[in-house]
C-alpha positions in Angstrom: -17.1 -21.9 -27.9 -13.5 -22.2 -29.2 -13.5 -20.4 -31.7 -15.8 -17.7 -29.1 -13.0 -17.9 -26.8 -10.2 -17.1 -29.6 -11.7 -14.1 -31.0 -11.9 -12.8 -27.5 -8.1 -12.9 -27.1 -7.5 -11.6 -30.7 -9.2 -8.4 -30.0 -7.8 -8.2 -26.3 -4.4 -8.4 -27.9 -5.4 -6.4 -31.1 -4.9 -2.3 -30.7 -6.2 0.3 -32.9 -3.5 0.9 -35.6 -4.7 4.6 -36.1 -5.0 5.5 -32.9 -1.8 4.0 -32.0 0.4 7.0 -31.5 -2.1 9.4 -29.7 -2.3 6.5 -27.4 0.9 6.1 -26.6 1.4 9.6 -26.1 -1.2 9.5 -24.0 0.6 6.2 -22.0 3.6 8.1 -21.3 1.9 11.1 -20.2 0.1 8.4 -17.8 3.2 6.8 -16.5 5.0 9.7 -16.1 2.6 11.1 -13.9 2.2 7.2 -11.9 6.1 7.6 -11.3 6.7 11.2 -10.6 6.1 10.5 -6.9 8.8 7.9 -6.6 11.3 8.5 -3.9 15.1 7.9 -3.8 15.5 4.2 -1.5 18.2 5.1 1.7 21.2 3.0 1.3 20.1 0.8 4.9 16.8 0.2 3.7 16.5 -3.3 1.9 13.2 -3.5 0.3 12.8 -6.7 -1.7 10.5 -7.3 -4.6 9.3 -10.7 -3.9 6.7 -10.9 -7.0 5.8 -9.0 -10.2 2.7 -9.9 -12.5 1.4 -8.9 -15.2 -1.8 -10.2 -16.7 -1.5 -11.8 -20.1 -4.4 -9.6 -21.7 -4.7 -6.2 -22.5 -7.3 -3.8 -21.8 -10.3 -2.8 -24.5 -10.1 0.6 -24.6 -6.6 1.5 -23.8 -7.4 5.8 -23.0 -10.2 4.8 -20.7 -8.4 1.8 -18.8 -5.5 3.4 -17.9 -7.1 6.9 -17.1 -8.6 4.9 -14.1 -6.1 2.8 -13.1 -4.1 6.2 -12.7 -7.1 7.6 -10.6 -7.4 5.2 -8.1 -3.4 4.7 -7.7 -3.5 8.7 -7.3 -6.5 7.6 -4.4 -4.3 5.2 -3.0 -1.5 7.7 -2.7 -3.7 10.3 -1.0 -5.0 7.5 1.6 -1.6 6.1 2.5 -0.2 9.7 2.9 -1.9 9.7 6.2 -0.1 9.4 9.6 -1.2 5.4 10.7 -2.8 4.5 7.8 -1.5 1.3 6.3 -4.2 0.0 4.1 -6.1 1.7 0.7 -8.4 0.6 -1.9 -9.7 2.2 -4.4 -12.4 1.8 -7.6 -12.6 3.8 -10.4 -15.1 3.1 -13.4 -16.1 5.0 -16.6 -17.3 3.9 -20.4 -17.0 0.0 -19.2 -13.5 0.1 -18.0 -13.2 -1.1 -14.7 -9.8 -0.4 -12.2 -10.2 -2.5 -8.6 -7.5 -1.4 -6.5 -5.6 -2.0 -3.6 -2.3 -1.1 -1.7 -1.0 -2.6 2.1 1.9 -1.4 3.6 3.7 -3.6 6.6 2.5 -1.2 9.9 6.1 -1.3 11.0 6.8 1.5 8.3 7.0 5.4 8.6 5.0 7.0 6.2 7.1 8.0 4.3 8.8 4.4 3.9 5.4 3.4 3.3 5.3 5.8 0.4 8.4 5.0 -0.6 7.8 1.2 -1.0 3.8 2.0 -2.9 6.1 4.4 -5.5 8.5 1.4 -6.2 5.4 -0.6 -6.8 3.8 2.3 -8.5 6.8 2.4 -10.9 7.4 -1.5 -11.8 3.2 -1.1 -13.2 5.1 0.3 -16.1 6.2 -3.0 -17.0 3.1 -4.3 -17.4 2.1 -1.3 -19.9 -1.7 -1.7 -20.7 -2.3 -5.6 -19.4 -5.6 -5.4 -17.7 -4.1 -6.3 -14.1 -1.0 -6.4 -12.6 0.2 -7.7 -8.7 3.3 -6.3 -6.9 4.6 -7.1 -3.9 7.6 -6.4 -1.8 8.9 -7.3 1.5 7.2 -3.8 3.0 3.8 -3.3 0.6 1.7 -4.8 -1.8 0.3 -3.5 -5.0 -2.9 -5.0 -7.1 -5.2 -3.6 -9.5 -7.2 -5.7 -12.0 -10.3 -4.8 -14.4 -12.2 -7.5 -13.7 -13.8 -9.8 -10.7 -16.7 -10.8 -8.8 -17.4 -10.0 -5.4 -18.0 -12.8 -2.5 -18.8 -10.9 1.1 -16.8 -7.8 1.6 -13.7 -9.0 -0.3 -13.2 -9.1 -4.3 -11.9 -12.3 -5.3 -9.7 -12.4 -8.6 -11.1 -16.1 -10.8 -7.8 -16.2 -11.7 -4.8 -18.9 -10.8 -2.1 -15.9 -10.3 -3.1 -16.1 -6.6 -1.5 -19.1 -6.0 0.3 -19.2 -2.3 3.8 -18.9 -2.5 6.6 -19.0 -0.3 10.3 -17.3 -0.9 12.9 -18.9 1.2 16.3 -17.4 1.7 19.5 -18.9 0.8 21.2 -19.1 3.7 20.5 -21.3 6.7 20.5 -20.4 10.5 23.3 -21.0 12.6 20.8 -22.2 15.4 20.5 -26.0 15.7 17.9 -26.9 13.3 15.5 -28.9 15.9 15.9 -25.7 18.2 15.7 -23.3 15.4 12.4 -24.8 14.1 11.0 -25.6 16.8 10.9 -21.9 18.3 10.0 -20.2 15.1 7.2 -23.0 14.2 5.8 -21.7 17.9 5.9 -18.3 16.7 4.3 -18.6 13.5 1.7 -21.1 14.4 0.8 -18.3 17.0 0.3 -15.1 14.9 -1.2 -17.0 12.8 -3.8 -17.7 15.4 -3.7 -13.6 17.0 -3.9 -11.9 13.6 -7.7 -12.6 12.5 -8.8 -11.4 16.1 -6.8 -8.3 16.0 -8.5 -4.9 14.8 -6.4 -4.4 12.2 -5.6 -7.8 11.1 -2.0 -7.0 12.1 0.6 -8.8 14.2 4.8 -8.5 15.1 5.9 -10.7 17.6 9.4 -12.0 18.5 10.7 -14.9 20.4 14.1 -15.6 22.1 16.1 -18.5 21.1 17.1 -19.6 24.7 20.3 -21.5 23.9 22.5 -18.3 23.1 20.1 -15.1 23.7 19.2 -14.7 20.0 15.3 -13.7 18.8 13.7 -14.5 15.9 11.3 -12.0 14.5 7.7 -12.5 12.7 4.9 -10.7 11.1 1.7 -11.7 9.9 -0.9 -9.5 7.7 -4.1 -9.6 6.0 -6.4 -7.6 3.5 -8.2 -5.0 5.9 -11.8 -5.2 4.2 -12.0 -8.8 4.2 -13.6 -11.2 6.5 -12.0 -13.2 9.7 -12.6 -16.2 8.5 -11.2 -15.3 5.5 -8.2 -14.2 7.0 -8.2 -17.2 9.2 -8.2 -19.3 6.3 -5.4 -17.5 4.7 -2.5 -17.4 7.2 -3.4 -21.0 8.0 -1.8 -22.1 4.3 0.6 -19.4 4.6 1.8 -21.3 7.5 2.1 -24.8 6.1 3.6 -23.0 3.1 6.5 -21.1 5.5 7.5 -24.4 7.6 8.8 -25.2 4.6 11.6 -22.6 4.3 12.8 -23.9 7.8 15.5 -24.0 8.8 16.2 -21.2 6.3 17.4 -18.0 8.2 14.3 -15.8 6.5 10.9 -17.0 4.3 8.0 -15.1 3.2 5.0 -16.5 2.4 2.6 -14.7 -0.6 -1.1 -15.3 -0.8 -3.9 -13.0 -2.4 -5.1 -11.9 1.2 -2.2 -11.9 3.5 1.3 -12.0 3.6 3.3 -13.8 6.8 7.0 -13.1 7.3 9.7 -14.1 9.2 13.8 -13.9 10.2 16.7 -14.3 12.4 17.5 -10.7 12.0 15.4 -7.4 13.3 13.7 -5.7 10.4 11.2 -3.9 12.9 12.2 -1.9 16.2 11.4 -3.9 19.1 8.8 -1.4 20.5 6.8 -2.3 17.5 5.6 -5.7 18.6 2.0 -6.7 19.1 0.7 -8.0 22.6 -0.5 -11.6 21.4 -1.5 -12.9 24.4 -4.8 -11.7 24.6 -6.0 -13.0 21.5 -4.5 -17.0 22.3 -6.9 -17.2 25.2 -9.4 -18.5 23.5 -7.7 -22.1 22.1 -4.1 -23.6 21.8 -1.9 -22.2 19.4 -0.2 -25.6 19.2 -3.7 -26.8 17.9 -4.5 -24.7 15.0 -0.6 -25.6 13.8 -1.7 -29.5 14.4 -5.0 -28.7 11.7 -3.2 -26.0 9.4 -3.2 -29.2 6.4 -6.1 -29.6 7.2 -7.7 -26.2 7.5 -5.8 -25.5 4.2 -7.7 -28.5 2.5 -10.8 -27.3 4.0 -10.0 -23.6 2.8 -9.8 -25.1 -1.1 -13.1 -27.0 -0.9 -14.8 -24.3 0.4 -13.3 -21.9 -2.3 -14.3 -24.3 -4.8 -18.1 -24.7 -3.1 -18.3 -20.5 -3.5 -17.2 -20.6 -7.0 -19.9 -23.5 -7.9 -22.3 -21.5 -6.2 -21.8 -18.3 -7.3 -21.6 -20.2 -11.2 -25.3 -21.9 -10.0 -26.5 -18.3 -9.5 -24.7 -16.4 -12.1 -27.3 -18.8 -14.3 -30.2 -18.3 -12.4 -29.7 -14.6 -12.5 -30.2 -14.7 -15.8 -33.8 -15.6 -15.8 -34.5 -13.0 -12.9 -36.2 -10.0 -13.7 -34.4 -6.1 -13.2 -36.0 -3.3 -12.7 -36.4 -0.6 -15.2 -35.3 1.8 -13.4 -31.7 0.8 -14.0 -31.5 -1.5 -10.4 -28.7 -3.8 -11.9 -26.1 -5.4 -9.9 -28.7 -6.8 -7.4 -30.7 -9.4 -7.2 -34.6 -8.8 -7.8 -36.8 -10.9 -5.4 -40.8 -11.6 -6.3 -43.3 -10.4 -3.4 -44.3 -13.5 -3.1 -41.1 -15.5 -2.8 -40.3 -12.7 0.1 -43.8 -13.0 1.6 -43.8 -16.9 1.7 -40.0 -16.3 3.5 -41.2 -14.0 6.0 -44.5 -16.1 6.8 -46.2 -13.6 5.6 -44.7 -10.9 7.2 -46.0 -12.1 10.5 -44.9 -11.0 13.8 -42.3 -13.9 14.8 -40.4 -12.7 12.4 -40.0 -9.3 12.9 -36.1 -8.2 13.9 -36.8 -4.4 14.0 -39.5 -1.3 13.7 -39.0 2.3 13.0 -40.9 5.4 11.3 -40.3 3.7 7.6 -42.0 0.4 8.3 -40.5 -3.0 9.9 -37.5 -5.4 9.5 -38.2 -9.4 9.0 -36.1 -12.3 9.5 -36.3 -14.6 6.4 -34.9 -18.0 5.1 -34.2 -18.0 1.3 -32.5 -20.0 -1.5 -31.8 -22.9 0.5 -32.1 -21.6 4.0 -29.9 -18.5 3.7 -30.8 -16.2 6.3 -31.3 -12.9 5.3 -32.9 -9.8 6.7 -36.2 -8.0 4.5 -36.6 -4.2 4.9 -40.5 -3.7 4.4 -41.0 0.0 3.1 -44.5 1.7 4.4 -46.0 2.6 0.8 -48.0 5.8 3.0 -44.9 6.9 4.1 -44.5 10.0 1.5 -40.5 9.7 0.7 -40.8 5.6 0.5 -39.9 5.6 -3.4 -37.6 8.4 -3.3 -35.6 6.4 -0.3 -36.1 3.0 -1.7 -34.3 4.3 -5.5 -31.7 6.0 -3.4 -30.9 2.9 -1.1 -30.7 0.6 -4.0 -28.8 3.1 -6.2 -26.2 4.0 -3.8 -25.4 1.3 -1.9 -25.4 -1.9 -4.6 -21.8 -1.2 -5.6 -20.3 -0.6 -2.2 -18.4 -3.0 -0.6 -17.2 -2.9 3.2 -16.4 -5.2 6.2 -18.5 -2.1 8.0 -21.1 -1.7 5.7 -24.3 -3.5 5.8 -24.5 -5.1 2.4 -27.4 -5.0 0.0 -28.5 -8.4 -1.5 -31.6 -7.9 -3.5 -34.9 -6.2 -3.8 -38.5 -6.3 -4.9 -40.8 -3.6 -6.1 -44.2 -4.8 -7.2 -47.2 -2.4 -7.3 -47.3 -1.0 -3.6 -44.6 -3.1 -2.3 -41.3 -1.8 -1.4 -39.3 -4.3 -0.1 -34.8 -4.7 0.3 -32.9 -7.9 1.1 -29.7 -6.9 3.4 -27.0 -9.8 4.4 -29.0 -10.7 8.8 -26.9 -9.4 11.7 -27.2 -11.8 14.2 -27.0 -9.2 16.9 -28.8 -6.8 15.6 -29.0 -3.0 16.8 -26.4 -1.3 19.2 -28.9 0.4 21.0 -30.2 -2.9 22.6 -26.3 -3.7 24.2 -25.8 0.1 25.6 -29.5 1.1 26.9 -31.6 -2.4 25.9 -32.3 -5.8 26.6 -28.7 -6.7 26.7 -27.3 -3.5 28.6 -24.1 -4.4 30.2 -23.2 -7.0 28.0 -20.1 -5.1 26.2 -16.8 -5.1 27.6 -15.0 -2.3 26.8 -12.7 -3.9 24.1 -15.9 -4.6 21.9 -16.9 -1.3 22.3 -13.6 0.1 21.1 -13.7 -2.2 18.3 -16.9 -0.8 17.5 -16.0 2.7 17.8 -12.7 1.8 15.2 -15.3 -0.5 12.5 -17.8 2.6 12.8 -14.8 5.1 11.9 -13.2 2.7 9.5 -17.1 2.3 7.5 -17.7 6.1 7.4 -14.0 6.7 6.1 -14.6 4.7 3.2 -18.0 6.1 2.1 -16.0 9.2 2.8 -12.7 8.7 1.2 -12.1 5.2 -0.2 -15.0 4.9 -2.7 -15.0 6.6 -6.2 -17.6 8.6 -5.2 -18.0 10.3 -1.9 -21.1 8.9 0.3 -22.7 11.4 3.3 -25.0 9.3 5.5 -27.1 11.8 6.7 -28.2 9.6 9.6 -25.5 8.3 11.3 -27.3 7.1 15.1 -26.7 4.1 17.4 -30.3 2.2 16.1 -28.4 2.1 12.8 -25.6 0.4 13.7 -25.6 -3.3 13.4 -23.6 -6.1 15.0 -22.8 -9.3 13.2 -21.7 -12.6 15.1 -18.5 -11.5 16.0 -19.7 -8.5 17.2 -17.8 -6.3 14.3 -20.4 -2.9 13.3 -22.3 -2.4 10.3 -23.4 0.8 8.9 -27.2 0.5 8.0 -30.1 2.3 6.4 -28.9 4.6 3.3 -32.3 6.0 2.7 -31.4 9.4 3.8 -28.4 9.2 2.2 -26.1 11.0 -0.7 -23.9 11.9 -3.4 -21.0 15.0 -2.6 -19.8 16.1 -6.1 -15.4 16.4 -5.8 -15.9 20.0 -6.7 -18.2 21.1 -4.2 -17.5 21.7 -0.6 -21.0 21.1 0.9 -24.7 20.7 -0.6 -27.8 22.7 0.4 -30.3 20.4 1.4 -33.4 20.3 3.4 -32.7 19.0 6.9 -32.5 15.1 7.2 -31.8 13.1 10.1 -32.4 12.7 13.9 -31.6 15.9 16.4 -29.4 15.4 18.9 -27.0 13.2 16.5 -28.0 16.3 14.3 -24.3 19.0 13.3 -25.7 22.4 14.0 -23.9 23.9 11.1 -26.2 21.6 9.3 -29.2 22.4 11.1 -29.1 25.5 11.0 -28.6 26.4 7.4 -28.6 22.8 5.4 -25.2 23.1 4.4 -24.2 19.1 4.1 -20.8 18.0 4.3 -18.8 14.4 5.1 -18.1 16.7 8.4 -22.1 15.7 9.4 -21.2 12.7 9.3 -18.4 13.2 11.6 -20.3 14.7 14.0 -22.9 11.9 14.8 -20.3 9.8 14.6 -18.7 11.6 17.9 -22.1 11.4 19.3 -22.5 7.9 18.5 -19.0 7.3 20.1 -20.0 8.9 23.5 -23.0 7.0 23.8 -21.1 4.0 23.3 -18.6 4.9 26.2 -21.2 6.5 28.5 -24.3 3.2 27.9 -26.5 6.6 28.1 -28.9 7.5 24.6 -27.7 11.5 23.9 -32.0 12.2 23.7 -32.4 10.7 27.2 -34.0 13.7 29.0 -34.1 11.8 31.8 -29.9 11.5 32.3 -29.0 12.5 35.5 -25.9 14.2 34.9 -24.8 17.3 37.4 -26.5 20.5 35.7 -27.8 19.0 32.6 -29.9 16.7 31.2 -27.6 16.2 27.8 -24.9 13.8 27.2 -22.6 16.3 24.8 -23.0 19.0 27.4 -22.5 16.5 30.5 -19.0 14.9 28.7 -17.8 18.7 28.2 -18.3 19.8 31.4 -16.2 16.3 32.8 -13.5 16.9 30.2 -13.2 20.9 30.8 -12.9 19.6 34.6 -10.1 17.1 33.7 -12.9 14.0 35.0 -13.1 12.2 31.8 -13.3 8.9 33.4 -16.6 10.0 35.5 -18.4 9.0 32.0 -17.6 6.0 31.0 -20.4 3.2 31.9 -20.2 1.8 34.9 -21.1 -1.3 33.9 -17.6 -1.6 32.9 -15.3 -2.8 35.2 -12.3 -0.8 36.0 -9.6 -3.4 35.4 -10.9 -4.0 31.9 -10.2 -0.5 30.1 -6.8 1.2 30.1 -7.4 4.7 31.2 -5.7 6.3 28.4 -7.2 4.5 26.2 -10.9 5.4 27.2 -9.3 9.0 27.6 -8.4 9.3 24.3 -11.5 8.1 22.7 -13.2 10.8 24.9 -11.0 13.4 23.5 -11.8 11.9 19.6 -15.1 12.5 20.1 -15.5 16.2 21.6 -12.7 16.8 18.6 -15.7 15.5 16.0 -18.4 17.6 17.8 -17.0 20.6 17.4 -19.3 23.4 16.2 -17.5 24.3 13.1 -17.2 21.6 10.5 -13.6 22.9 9.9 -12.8 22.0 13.3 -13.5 18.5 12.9 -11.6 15.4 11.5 -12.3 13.6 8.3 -13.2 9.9 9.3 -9.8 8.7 7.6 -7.9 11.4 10.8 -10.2 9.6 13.2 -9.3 6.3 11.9 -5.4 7.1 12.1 -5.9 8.8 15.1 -7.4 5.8 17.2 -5.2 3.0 15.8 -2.1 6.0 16.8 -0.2 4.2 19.6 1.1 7.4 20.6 -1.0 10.7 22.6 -3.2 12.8 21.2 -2.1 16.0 21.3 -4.8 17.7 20.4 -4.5 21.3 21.3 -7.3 23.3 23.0 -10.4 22.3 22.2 -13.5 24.6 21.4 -17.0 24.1 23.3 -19.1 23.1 21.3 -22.7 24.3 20.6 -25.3 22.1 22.7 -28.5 21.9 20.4 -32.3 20.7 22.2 -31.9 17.0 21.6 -36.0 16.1 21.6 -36.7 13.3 19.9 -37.6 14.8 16.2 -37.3 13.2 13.3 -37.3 14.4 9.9 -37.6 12.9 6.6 -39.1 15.5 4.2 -35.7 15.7 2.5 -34.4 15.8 -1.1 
C-alpha cells in the first residue's frame, strides 16, 4: 500500500515533459483570462486576505483541469454579477477532471465590491498554478474550488485537514474594560450564532452598544447557502468557542469550511444593514447555546467522524452492489426484494402519496434509515423513458431545495426510486388539505424563496441547465423544518447553452401550464418560471389555480382573479385568510404578489430568470417593476399530459 500510495504522488507531481510548453502556453492563456476581470481596490476599502491554500498535489491532466476550473469561476462571476446575490457554486466536469466550486460574498457588499473582492480571490489562484484545489478567503468573500470529494446531504465535504477552524485575532486590544468589553461582545456573538441557522439566507449583522461610553461593537455571522441547518448550527457553534478567544482583542475572525463569523469595535457595515435577530432567539436562550458551544463543538467532531465511518462502511459495501447497465452510476442499486420486504410489501400503511405514475411508500432501510420508494406503474407507457430520465438527470445534483435521489432498482417489470422521506410531505395538504391553515405566512415566504432558490440552480448554478417541465404545488415537498424540495424529474430535461428553447411535445399539468409553451412546444427555463408564479399565488391565496369552484368576483381562475385585484390596486384581498393580519408585513405580501404576475407574463421574454426572482425577493428595497402586461388566462381543467419526449 506504500509503495501504492507513492507512485500516486510521483505521477500527481510528474508533468508531461513534451507537452510542457504547449501547456503552459495554454496556463497563461488560462490565467490571463481568470484575472482580466480584476478591479482596481478604492483607497478606503480594506479588504484583508485572512487565508490562502494551495493543495499540495497537482492535477492529472493539466489542459482538462484547468479548462474547468476556468468555467465554473467564469459561472461564478456571472451568478455574483447579479443585484442581491451573494452566494455561487458551480461544477464543471469533462475527460475525468473534476472542478467543485464555490464563491460567498459578506451581504453587506455592493456588487460591485462583491466582484471586486471574488477578482482578488480570482487572481491569488494563480499562485497555486495547477494544484488540484485551492481556498481563499478574505474579510468580504471566500473562494474554493477542489477536484475531488464526496457528498454528505446537500453539502460537499472536502476529506481533507485544510478545513481546520481558525481564528485571526488582531493586534491591538480594546480600550473598553476587558470584563465589559467581553462580556457585551460574548452576548453578541453567542446570539448570531444562535439567529444565523434560522435565517433564510443563513445571514446575520447585528450590533450592540457598549453602555459605559456610547460605543457599539459590530458582528457578522455567515454560512455556506446549500448546506444544511444543522450543519450550519454546528459550525458557528466552534466558530464561537474559537472567537472568545481573540477577546479582548479589538477585531477576530473566525475561519471554518462552512461559515465564517466576524467581529469589531469599529463599523465595517452601514448601520441600516443590520439583521432583526430577535425573532429568531424566541425559541431558546442565547445564553444557553454559549453555555454548550464546547460541548456542541465536541459533539460536532464525533458526529463528523461517525459520517466519515459510515460513509467508509458503505463505500465497501457499494462495491459488491450491482449497477445497471444502462450507465446508472453514482447511485445506489436496491434489489426488489430488499425494497419489497421495507415497504411490507408495498402494503397500504405505508403508502405516503398516489398520482397517475403509480404510488409513493414509506420504508425503513440499512439500519432503520427512513427513506421514501417511488413505485413506477410498468402499464403506464412512458414508465422507462421517465424512470432513465429521473435517474440520469438528477443523481449528480445536489441542493438544499432539491429532493435528493438515493438509489434505485429495476428488475424485470419493476421500476422502483429511493428519494431522501420528507416528513411533511406535499404542499398541497398545508394550503387546500388536511392541514389547511397550518402555515403562517413566514413559512410560506420561506417556501416561496427555497422554491425560487431550487429552480435557480437547475437553471443557472448547475453545469448543465435543468427545465422541470412540471413545476406544481403536489410536487413540492416539505422536510422537518418545513424548508421545500423540488420533486418528481420524470418530465424533466436537458437545454443545450446554444439553444434558446427546445421543441417538444407538450408535458405537464394545465393551469401551471406557460401558454407560449402550450401553444407551440417551444421549452424554455422561462416555463419554469411561469408555474413557479402560479405555484407562488397559490401559496399566498391557500386556493388550487384548477379549482373551478373559487369563488372569486367574475371568475372562477386564480391568475385571472389576482389580476383583476392587482389592476384594482387590492392586492391584499388575496392573500389567505387564514392568515392573520398582524403576522405579514403588507409590503412584503405585496411584493410577492407583484413577483409572481411578473413570472406569468405571457411572453417568456417578459419574465425573470429564477436567479432575478431570487435577488428580487431577498431585495430589501421596492420593486419597481414598471407596468406590467395582462397576462393570457388559459382553461385550467384538470388535464394531464405525459406523452412527451
Amino acid at each position: 500500500m506504500a509503495d501504492f500510495n507513492m507512485k500516486i504522488k510521483a505521477r500527481r507531481s510528474s508533468t508531461s515533459l513534451h507537452m510542457s510548453s504547449w501547456i503552459f502556453g495554454m496556463v497563461l492563456i488560462v490565467l490571463k483570462l481568470m484575472a482580466k476581470q480584476v478591479a482596481a481596490q478604492s483607497g478606503d476599502w480594506n479588504n484583508t486576505l485572512l487565508r490562502k491554500y494551495c493543495r499540495s498535489y497537482n492535477a492529472m491532466n493539466e489542459v482538462f483541469y484547468l479548462r474547468n476550473l476556468n468555467s465554473t469561476l467564469s459561472s461564478l462571476r456571472r451568478q455574483l454579477s447579479n443585484p442581491q446575490v451573494y452566494y455561487a457554486n458551480a461544477q464543471s466536469m469533462s475527460n475525468d477532471e473534476f472542478v467543485y466550486s464555490f464563491a460567498m460574498c459578506r451581504e453587506y457588499l455592493s456588487t460591485s465590491k462583491c466582484l471586486a473582492c471574488f477578482d482578488s480571490a480570482v487572481n491569488e489562484t494563480k499562485a497555486c498554478w495547477i494544484a488540484d484545489g485551492g481556498n481563499m478567503i478574505y474579510d468580504d468573500c471566500s473562494l474554493r474550488y477542489e477536484n475531488f470529494g464526496q457528498i454528505f446531504g446537500d453539502t460537499k465535504v472536502i476529506l481533507d485537514n485544510d478545513a481546520t477552524p481558525t481564528a485571526v485575532c488582531g493586534n491591538e486590544l480594546s480600550s473598553q474594560p476587558p470584563t465589559i468589553f467581553n462580556k457585551i461582545l460574548q452576548e453578541l456573538l453567542s446570539d448570531i450564532q444562535v439567529a444565523t441557522p434560522k435565517t433564510a439566507n443563513f445571514y446575520v449583522a447585528s450590533t450592540r452598544n457598549v453602555s459605559n461610553n456610547n460605543s457599539t461593537v459590530y458582528a457578522i455571522a455567515q454560512c455556506v447557502k446549500n448546506t444544511s441547518q444543522s450543519i450550519c448550527q454546528s459550525c458557528l457553534n466552534t466558530a464561537y468557542n474559537n472567537l472568545r478567544g481573540c477577546l479582548p482583542s479589538k477585531d477576530g475572525r473566525a475561519i471554518d469550511f462552512f461559515c465564517f463569523m466576524r467581529y469589531s469595535d469599529t463599523s465595517f457595515f452601514h448601520s441600516n444593514q443590520t439583521t432583526n435577530i430577535i425573532p429568531f432567539l424566541s425559541q431558546g436562550s442565547p445564553r444557553e447555546y454559549g453555555m454548550i458551544g464546547g460541548l456542541s463543538s465536541a459533539v460536532g467532531l464525533f458526529l463528523l467522524v461517525l459520517v466519515l465511518l459510515l460513509w467508509y462502511r458503505q463505500q465497501k459495501k457499494s462495491k459488491t452492489v450491482r449497477e445497471d447497465e444502462s450507465g446508472l452510476q453514482g447511485t445506489r442499486g436496491y434489489s426488489y426484494q430488499e425494497l419489497r420486504l421495507a415497504t411490507r410489501n408495498f402494503g397500504e400503511e405505508c403508502i405516503v402519496g398516489k398520482g397517475g405514475f403509480g404510488e409513493v411508500f414509506k420504508a425503513s432501510i440499512d439500519d432503520d434509515n427512513v427513506v421514501a420508494v417511488k413505485r413506477l406503474h410498468v402499464g403506464f407507457g412512458r414508465a422507462k423513458f421517465e424512470f432513465d430520465n429521473e435517474v440520469k438527470l438528477i443523481r449528480n445534483v445536489q441542493h438544499r431545495n432539491l429532493v435528493r435521489l438515493l438509489g434505485w432498482c429495476m428488475e424485470g417489470a419493476e421500476l422502483l426510486l429511493v428519494f431522501e422521506y420528507m416528513a411533511h410531505g406535499s404542499l398541497n395538504n398545508f394550503l387546500w388539505g388536511e392541514k389547511k391553515g397550518t402555515l403562517n405566512w413566514e413559512k410560506r415566504f420561506n417556501i416561496i424563496l427555497g422554491v425560487a432558490r431550487g429552480l435557480a440552480h437547475l437553471h443557472s448554478e448547475f453545469h448543465v441547465k435543468i427545465i422541470h417541465r412540471d413545476i406544481k404545488s403536489d410536487n413540492i415537498l416539505l422536510d422537518d423544518d418545513f424548508q421545500p424540495k423540488i420533486a418528481d424529474f420524470g418530465l424533466a430535461r436537458f437545454q443545450p447553452e446554444d439553444q434558446t428553447h427546445v421543441s417538444t411535445k407538450l408535458a405537464g399539468t394545465l393551469g401551471y401550464m406557460a401558454p407560449d409553451y402550450a401553444t407551440n412546444g417551444h421549452l424554455s427555463e422561462k416555463v419554469d418560471t411561469y408555474s413557479f408564479g402560479v405555484v407562488c399565488l397559490e401559496i399566498i391565496s391557500g386556493r388550487r389555480c384548477t379549482d373551478e369552484n373559487f369563488s372569486g368576483p367574475d371568475t372562477p381562475h386564480l391568475l385571472e382573479h389576482a389580476w383583476q385585484l392587482y389592476e384594482k390596486g387590492m392586492h391584499l384581498e388575496l392573500i389567505d385568510d387564514t392568515i392573520r393580519k398582524e403576522e405579514h408585513n403588507e409590503a412584503n405580501v405585496m411584493k410577492a404578489i407583484e413577483i409572481a404576475l411578473m413570472c406569468t407574463q405571457s411572453k417568456a421574454t417578459l419574465r425573470p430568470t429564477m436567479s432575478e426572482v431570487v435577488s428580487l425577493l431577498l431585495s430589501r428595497q421596492s420593486m419597481g417593476l414598471g407596468q406590467l402586461v395582462k397576462p393570457t388566462f388559459m382553461d385550467s381543467r384538470r388535464v394531464f399530459y405525459r406523452s412527451a419526449n
